[in-house]
C-alpha positions in Angstrom: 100.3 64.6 79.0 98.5 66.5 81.7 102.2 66.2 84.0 104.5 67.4 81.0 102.3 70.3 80.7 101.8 71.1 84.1 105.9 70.7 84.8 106.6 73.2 81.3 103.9 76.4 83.1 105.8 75.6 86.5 109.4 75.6 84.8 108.5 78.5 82.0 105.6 80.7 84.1 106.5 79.4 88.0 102.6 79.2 88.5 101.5 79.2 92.1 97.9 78.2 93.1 96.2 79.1 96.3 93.1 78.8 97.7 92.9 75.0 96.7 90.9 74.8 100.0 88.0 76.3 98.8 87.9 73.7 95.9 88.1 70.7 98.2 85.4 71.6 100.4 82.9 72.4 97.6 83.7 69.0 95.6 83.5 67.2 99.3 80.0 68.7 99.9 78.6 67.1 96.5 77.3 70.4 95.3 77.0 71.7 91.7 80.4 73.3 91.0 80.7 76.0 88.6 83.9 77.5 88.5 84.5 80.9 86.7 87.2 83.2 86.4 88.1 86.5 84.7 89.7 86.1 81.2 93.2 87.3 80.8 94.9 85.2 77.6 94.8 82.0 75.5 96.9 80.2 78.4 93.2 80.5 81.1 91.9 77.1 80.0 95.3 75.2 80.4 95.9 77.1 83.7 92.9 76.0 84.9 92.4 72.7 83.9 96.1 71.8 84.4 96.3 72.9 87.9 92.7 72.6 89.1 92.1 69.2 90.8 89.4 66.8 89.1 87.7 67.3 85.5 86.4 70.3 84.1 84.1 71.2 81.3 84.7 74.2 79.8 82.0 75.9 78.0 83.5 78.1 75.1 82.0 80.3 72.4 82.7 78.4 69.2 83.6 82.3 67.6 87.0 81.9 70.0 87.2 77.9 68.6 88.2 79.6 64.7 91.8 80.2 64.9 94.3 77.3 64.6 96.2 78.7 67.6 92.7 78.4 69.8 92.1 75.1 68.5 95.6 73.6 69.4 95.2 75.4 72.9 91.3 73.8 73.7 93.3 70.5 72.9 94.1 70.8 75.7 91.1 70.7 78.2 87.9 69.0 77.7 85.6 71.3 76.5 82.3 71.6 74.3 81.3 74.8 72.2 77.9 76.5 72.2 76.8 80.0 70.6 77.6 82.1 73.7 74.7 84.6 72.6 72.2 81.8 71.9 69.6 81.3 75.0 69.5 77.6 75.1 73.7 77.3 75.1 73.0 77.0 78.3 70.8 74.7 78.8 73.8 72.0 78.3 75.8 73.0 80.8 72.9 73.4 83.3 72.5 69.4 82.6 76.3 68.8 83.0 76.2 70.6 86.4 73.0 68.3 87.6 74.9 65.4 86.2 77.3 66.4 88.6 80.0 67.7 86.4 82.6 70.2 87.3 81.9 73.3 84.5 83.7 76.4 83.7 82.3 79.4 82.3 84.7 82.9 81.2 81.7 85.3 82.3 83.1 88.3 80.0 82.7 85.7 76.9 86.3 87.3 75.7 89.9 87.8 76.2 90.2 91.7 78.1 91.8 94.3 76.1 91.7 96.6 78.4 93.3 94.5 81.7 90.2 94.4 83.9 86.8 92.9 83.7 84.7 93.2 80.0 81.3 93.1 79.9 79.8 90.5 81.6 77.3 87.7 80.4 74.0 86.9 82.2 73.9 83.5 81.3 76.7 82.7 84.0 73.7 83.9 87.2 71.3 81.8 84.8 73.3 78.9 84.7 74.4 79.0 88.4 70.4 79.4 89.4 69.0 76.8 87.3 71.6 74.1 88.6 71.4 75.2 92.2 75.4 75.6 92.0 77.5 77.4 93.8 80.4 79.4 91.9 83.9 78.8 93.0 85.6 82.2 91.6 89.6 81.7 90.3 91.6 84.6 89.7 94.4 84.9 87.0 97.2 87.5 87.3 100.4 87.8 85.2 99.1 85.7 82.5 97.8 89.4 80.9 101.5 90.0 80.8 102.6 87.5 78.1 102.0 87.3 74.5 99.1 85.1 74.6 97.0 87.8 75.8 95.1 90.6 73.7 96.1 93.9 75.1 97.3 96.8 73.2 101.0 96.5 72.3 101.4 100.4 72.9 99.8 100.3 75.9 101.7 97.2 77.2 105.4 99.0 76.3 104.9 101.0 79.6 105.0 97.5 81.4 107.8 95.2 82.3 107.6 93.2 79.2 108.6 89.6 79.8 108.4 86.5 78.0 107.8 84.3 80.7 106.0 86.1 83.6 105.4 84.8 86.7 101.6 83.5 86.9 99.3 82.8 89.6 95.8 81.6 90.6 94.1 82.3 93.4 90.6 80.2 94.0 88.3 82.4 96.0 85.6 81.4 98.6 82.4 79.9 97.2 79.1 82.0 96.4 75.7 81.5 96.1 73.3 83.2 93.7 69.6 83.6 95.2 67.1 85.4 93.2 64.7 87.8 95.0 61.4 87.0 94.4 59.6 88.7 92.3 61.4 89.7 89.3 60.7 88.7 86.1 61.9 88.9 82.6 64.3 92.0 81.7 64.5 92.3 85.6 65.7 88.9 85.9 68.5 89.2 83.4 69.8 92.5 84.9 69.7 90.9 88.3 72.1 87.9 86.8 74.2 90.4 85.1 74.9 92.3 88.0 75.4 90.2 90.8 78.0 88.4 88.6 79.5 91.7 87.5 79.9 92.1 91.7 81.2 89.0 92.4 84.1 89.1 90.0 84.8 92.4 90.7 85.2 91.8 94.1 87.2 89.2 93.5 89.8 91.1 91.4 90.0 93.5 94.7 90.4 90.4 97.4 93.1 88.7 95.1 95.1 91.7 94.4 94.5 92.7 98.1 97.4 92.5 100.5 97.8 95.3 103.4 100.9 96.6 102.8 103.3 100.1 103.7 102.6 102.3 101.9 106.5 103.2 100.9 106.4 98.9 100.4 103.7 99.5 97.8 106.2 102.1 96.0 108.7 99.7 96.3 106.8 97.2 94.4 105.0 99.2 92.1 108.8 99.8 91.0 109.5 96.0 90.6 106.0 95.5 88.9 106.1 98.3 86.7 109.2 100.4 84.6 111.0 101.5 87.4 112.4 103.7 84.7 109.5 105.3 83.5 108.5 108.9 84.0 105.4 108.4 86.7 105.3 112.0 88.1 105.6 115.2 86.7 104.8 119.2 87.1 104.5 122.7 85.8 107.7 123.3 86.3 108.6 120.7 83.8 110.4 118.4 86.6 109.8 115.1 86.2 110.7 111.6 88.5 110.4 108.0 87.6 110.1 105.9 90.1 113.2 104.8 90.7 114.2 108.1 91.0 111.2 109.1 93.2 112.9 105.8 95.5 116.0 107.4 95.9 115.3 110.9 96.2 112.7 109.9 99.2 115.7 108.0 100.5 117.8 110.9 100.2 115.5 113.4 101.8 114.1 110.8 104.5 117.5 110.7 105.9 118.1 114.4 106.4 114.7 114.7 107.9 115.3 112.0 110.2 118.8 113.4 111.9 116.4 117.1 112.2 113.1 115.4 113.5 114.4 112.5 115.4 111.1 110.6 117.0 108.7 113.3 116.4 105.5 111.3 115.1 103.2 113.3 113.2 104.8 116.1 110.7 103.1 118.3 108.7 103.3 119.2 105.2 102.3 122.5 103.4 103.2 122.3 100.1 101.1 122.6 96.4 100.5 119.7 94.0 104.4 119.5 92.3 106.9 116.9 92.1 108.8 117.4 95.5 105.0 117.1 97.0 105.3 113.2 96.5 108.9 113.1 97.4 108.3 114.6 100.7 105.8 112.4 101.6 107.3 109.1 100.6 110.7 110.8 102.2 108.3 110.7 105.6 106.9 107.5 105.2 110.2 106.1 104.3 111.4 106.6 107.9 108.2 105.9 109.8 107.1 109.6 110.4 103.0 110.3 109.5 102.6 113.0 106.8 100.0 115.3 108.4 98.8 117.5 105.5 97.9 121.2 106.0 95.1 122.9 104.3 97.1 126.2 103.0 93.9 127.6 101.8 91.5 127.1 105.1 93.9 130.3 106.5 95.6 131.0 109.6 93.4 129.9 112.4 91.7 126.4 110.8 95.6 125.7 110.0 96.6 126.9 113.6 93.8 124.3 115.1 95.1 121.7 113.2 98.6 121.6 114.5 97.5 122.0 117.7 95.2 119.2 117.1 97.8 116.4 115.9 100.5 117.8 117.9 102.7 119.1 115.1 106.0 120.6 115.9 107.6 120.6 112.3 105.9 121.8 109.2 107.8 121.3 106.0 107.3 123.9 102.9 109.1 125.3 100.2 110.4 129.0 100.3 109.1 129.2 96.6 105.5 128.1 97.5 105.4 130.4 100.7 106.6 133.3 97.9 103.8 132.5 95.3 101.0 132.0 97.9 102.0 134.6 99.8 102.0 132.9 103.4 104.7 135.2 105.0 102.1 136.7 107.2 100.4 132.9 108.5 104.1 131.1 108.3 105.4 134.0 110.8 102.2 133.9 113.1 102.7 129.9 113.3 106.1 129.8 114.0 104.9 130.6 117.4 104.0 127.7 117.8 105.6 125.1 115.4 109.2 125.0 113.5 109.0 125.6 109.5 112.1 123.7 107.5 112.6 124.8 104.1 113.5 121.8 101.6 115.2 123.9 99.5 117.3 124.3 102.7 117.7 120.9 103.0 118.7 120.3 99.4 121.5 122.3 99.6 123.0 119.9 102.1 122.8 116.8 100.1 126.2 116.4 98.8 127.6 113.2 96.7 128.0 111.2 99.5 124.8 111.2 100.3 123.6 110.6 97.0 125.9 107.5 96.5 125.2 105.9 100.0 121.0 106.1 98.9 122.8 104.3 95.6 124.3 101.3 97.0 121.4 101.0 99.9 118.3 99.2 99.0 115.1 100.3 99.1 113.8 97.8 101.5 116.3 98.7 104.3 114.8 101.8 105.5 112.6 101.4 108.0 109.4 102.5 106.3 109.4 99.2 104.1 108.9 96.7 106.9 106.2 99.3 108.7 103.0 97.5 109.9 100.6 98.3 107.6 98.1 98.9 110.7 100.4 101.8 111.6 99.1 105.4 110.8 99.8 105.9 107.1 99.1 110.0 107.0 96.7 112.6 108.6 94.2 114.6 106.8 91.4 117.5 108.2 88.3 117.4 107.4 87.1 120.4 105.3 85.6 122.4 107.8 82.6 122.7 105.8 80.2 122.0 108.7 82.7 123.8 111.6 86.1 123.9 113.3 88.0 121.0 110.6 88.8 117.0 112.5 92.1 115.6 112.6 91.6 112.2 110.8 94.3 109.6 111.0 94.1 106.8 108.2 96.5 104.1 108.5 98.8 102.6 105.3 96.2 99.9 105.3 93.4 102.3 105.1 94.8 104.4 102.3 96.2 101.3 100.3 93.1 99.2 100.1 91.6 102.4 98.7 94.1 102.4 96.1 93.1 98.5 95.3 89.4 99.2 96.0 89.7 102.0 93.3 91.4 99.7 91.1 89.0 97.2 90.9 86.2 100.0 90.1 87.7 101.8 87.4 90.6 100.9 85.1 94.1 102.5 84.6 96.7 100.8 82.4 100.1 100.9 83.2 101.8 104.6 81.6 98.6 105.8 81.4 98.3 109.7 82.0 96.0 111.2 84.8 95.9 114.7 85.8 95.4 115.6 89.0 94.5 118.9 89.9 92.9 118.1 92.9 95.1 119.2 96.2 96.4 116.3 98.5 95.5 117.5 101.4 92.1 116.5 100.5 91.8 112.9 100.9 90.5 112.7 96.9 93.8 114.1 95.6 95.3 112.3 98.0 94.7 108.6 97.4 92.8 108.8 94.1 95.1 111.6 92.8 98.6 110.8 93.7 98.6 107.4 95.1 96.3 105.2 93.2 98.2 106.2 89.9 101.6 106.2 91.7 101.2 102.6 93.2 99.2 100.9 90.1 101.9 101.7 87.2 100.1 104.8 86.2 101.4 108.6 85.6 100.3 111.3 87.0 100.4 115.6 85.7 100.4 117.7 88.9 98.8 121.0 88.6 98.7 123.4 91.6 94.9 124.5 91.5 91.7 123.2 90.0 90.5 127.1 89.4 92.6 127.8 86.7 89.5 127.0 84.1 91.1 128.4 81.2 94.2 126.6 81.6 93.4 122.7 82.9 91.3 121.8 79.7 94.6 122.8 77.1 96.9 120.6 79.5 94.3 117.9 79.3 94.5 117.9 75.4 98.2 118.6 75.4 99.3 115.6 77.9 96.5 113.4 76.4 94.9 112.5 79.4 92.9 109.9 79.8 91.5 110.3 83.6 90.6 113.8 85.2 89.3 114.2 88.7 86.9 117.4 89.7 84.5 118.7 91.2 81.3 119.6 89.8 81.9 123.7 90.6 85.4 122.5 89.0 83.8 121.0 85.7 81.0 123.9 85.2 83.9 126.3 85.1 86.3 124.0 83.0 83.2 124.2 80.7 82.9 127.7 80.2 86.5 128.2 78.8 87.2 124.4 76.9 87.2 123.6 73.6 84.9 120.9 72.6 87.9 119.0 71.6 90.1 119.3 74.8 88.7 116.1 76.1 89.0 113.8 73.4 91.4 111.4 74.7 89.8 111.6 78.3 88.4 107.9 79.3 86.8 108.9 82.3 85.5 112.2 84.4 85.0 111.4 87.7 83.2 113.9 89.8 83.3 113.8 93.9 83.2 116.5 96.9 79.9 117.9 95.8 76.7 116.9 93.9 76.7 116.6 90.4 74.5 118.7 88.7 71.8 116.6 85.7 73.1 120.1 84.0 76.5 119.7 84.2 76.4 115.9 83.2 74.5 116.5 80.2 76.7 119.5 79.1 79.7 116.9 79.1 77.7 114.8 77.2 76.1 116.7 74.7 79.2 119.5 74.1 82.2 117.6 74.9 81.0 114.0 74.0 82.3 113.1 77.4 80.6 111.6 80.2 81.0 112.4 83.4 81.2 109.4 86.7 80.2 110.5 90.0 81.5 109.0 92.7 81.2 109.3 96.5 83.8 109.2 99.3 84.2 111.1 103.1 87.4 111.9 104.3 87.3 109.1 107.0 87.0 106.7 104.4 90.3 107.1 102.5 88.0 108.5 100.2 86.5 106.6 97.8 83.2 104.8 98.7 81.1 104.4 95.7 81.2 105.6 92.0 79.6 104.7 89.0 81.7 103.1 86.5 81.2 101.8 82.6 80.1 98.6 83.3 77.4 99.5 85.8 76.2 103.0 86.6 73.2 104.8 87.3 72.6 108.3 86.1 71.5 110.2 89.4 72.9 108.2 91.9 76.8 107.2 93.2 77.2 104.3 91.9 77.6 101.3 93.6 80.0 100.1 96.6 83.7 99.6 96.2 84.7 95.9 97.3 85.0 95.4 100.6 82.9 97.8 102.4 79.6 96.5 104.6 77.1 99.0 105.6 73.6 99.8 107.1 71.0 102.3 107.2 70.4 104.5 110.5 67.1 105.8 110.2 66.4 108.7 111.3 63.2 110.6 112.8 61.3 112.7 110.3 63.1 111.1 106.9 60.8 108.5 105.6 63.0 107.2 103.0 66.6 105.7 103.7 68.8 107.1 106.6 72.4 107.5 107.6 75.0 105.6 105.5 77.3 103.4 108.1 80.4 101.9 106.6 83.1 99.1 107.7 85.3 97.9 105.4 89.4 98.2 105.3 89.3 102.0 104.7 87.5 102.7 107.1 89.9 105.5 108.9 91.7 104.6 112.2 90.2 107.6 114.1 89.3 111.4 114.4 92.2 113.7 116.4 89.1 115.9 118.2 90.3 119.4 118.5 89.4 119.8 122.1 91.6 116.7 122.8 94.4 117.4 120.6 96.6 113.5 120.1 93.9 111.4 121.7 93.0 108.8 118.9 89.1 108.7 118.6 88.6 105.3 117.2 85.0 104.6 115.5 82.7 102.0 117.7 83.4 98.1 116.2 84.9 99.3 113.1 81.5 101.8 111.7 81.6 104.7 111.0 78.0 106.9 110.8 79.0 109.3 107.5 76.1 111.5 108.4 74.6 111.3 104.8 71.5 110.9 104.0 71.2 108.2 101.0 69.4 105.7 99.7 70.0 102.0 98.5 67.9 100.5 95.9 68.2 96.8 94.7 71.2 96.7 92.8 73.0 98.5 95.1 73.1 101.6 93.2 73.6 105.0 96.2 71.6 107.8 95.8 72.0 110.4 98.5 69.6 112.7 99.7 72.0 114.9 101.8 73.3 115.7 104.3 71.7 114.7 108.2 72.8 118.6 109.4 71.5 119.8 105.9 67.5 119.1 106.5 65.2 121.9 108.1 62.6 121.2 109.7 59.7 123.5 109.1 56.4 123.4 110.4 57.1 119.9 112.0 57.7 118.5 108.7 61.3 117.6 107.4 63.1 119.5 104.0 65.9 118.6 102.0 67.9 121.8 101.2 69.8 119.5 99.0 66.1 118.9 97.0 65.4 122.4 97.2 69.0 123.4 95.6 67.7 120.8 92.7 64.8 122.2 91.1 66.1 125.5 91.8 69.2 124.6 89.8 66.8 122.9 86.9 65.2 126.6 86.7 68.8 128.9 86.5 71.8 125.9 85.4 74.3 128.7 85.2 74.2 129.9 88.6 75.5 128.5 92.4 72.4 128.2 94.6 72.8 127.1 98.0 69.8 126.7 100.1 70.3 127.2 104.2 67.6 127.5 107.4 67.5 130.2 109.8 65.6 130.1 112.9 61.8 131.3 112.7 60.0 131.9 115.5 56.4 130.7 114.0 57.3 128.0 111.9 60.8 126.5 114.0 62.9 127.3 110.7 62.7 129.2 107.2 64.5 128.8 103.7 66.9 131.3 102.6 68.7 131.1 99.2 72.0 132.7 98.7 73.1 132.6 95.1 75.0 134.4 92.3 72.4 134.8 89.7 70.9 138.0 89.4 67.7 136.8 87.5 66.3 134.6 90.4 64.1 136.4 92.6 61.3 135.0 95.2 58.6 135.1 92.0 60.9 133.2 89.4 62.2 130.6 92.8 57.8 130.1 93.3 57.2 129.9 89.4 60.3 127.2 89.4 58.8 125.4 92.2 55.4 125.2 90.5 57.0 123.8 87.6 58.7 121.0 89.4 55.8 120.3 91.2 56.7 120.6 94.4 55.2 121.5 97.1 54.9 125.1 98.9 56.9 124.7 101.9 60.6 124.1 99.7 59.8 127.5 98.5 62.7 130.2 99.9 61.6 132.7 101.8 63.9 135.1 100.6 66.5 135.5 98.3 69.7 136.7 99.0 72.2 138.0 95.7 76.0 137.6 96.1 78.9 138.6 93.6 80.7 135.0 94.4 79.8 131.8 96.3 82.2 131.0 99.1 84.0 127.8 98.5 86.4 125.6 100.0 90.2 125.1 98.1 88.4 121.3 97.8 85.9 122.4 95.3 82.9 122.1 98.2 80.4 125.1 99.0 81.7 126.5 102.1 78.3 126.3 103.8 79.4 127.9 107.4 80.3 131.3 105.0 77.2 131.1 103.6 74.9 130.4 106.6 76.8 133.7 108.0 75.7 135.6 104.9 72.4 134.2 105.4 72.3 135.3 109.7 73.9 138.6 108.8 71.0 139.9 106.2 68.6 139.0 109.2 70.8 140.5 112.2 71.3 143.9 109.2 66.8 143.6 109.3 
């Protein structure tokens, strides 16, 4: 019986299994084996036992045994049912597993609705303790695609819908559950919960994982996804599918490729519309590296950068250069690099054109077959600290991002994000553009993240269900929204800048929203941590995305936690140093120091302290402006406070708070210290009043313009 039904998946679903390896060197070593796997249909328990070597027990809720179509299904695999919720359920399959039977376990308990991981079950850490087993992790794609799975039928229309999908497992390296000693009770059970959460997470990232182009990935996101679809569009009411994002890129590639010849790096300045996408995936489509300009940083941060990736073509639009009104910094660069116009370039694209990008295929051009080790695009750093890096991310860099972000948070195929965020930050970028772009979703491009009276009606007009910002970007979307515009939003995710208790419990109490923060540097594609759903901590990061290692680098004077040092696939290729313009900087082994002062507690949850360059150290002792800036903040929610050191000659440094807020003054900064209980030496020395705080077009506090305010009222003394 086993055969027939093996031969009808293989015929019907052409299931592929890989990773049998793994299987055969557990059930050689004699160990306990229990095998778990994320739950994506009713077809999981034939997939697994059917093409799984050996016998397997399942254990299954008996509330999923009910149905006569769950009944006929478990038929088919040897199975015994238990009350999933009941604490000695698992005392069975503990016994099975020391009796050296092979047992299953669905950790999530259910079929997803929602296409990635459910909650998941502690039992499944409890089990695998008890029995001294190791867990052999499967997992199931494409079966979510069929009708025997339980997601939304509205939601699903945005996907290719096919009866007969094609279905693979992949069976993942064994893992090991050891429990830390000392916990007990509730701690115990949290411990179980999460390191299982973990480990099927990061499985969901290494099976979906392959390093890819990152013009391949559009490619396939077209074959995977409705190629037909609307995936992109803008204020100006354009919209592309992408199919017709493809072609266009195709079109436009071509052109640029007879004008730039082998120039390498090219640089882009345009805003966040449609033709911002196509210009870049017109780039990567013939092998050129989208270098992409800050139009905001003005003339001489924009003029380093060139200089520092060795630009010699920037690519705009007339009508961007019009609205911004660049004239003046596009005339003083032309000295030194050559602007083409696309609307230029459009008007040479005649029918000829447009049928030879017809009858080619996509994966002729040159960008599809691109090693993915190649560099994939080159960003600056925000010149918050000085004179703005050239960093050079590679297609593998950028596109494990997308997967890493993937496997963190969860975006179903049509769904709408909006994206406010500008792409030459490295947040817009990847979790802006591309991470919807490349994983089925659809994206609203808006051209600034400062129009606060504007974003939140779009958000409740386009129904979006993901919104990126800042917190300076979410205070202000606060002050003008209605407490309905974000009704249909599914997640807030806030990056670039600390997130405020204030601003997170505004969201939460006035807009019945709550707000994720995340964490990502520009060197690591960005995204490096964020809090999520299914596991977050209030006042930290969040946890790791998969795939990243890292250590702590202590560092004199800061007693608790250090430097955060990452490796992992996103880890960027290198800095372009502007006094060595071109020469690749690689980081040492794969690590790179983020300069971030944070600490790791034992679920892995990232709480950062600051930055290394943002401590002063005043009479031999070492202060966290970031801590000052928080009780501070507690005391006057409203305002922007930033904290910065000048040099004092008796004590090394001394505080100085800039801010906008007219009520704080040195008295009401002591009486707010007093109140947090802290202690006399975070106390500003003076206070400085300013009608607006400088900030960066990224959302970040533009801390060099502030520490000049700060130098200037002392040089003015």
């Amino acid at each position: 019986m086993s055969l027939i039904i093996k031969f009808l998946l293989k015929v019907f679903y052409r299931v592929e299994i890989t990773g049998l390896e793994h299987y055969h060197r557990l059930d050689q070593s004699g160990e306990p084996m229990l095998i778990v796997a994320n739950h994506t249909s009713l077809l999981d328990g034939v997939l697994i036992s059917t093409y799984l070597p050996g016998d397997t027990a399942f254990m299954i809720d008996e509330t999923h045994t009910r149905k006569w179509y769950e009944r006929f299904l478990l038929s088919f695999v040897d199975h015994f049912k238990v009350e999933f919720h009941n604490p000695y359920a698992t005392k069975k399959v503990i016994q099975e597993l020391k009796n050296g039977k092979h047992c299953m376990i669905f950790p999530e308990g259910r079929i997803t609705t929602t296409g990635s991981l459910m909650k998941i079950y502690e039992g499944t850490g409890l089990v695998a303790h008890k029995a001294k087993a190791k867990i052999l992790p499967i997992y199931i794609q494409g079966a979510q695609k069929t009708h025997f799975s339980y997601l939304d039928g509205m939601k699903m229309a945005y996907m290719k819908r096919q009866w007969l999908p094609k279905i693979t497992l992949k069976v993942l390296p064994p893992e090991t559950i050891e429990l830390p000693a000392g916990l007990k009770g509730r701690q115990k059970h949290q411990f179980f919960k999460n390191r299982v959460f973990t480990l099927m997470r990061d499985n969901q990232f290494h099976a979906n994982y392959t390093p890819k182009s990152l013009y391949r990935a559009l490619v396939d996101s077209a074959r995977e996804y409705s190629a037909s679809d609307i995936c992109v569009e803008d204020i100006n009411e354009v919209a592309l599918s992408r199919k017709k994002l493809l072609l266009a890129s195709r079109i436009l590639g071509k052109k640029l490729h007879r004008i730039l010849k082998d120039e390498k790096r090219v640089a882009v300045l345009l805003p966040n519309v449609s033709g911002m996408p196509t210009t870049f995936f017109a780039l990567q489509a013939y092998g050129y590296v989208p270098a992409m300009l800050n139009f905001t940083a003005g003339l001489g941060p924009m003029k380093s950068a060139c200089e520092t990736a060795e630009i010699q073509t920037v690519l705009t639009s007339r009508k961007f250069v019009d609205a911004y009104e660049l004239h003046a910094t596009v005339e003083a660069l032309s000295e030194q690099v050559r602007f083409l116009y696309l609307e230029d370039i459009r008007a040479t694209v005649g029918l000829g054109d447009k049928l030879a990008a017809l009858l080619s295929r996509a994966s002729a051009v040159p960008g599809y077959s691109l090693s993915p080790d190649e560099e994939g695009a080159v960003l600056f750093t925000s010149g918050s600290e000085g004179a703005p890096k050239g960093v050079v991310l590679s297609h593998n860099n950028l596109y494990s991002n997308v997967e890493q972000i993937s496997a963190m948070l969860t975006l179903l195929p049509g769904e709408q994000l909006f994206n406010a965020l500008p792409t030459f930050h490295s947040f817009g970028l990847t979790a802006g553009l591309l991470w919807p772009l490349l994983k089925g979703g659809k994206v609203f491009l808006y051209p600034s993240p400062l129009h606060y009276g504007v974003i939140p009606e779009y958000v409740y007009n386009l129904n979006v269900k993901i919104l990126f910002g800042s917190d300076t970007f979410f205070s202000g979307y606060a002050k003008k929204a209605d407490p309905y515009d974000f009704y249909s939003v599914r997640y807030l995710v806030a990056g670039a800048e600390k997130l405020r208790p204030e601003t997170r419990r505004l969201y939460a109490d006035e807009f019945l929203t709550p707000i994720l923060e995340g964490y990502g540097v520009t060197e690591t594609s960005p995204v490096l941590a964020v809090n999520i759903p299914l596991s977050f901590k209030n006042g930290t990061v969040g946890q790791l995305v998969p795939g990243v290692d890292y250590r702590l680098r202590k560092i004199d004077g800061i007693q608790e936690g250090g430097s955060l040092v990452v490796k992992g696939p996103n880890i960027m290729m290198g800095y372009l140093m502007p006094d060595q313009p071109g020469v690749l900087q690689s980081p040492k082994d794969g690590w790179h120091d983020t300069g971030d002062v944070v600490d790791v507690d034992e679920d892995g949850f990232i709480s950062i302290k600051g930055r290394a360059k943002r401590f002063a150290k005043i009479g031999g002792e070492m202060i966290s402006l970031a801590a000052v800036e928080s009780y501070i903040n507690k005391a006057s929610p409203e305002g922007h406070h930033v904290v910065v050191a000048v040099a004092d000659e008796r004590k090394g440094e001394q505080l100085i708070l800039v801010t906008n807020d007219e009520s704080l003054s040195r008295h009401t900064v002591k009486e707010a210290a007093k109140a947090a209980q802290v202690s006399e030496i975070m106390v500003p020395r003076t206070v400085i009043l300013v009608e607006e705080m400088p900030v960066l077009g990224t959302g970040k506090t533009n801390y060099p313009a502030v520490q000049k305010i700060a130098d200037g009222h002392f040089k003015s003394d």
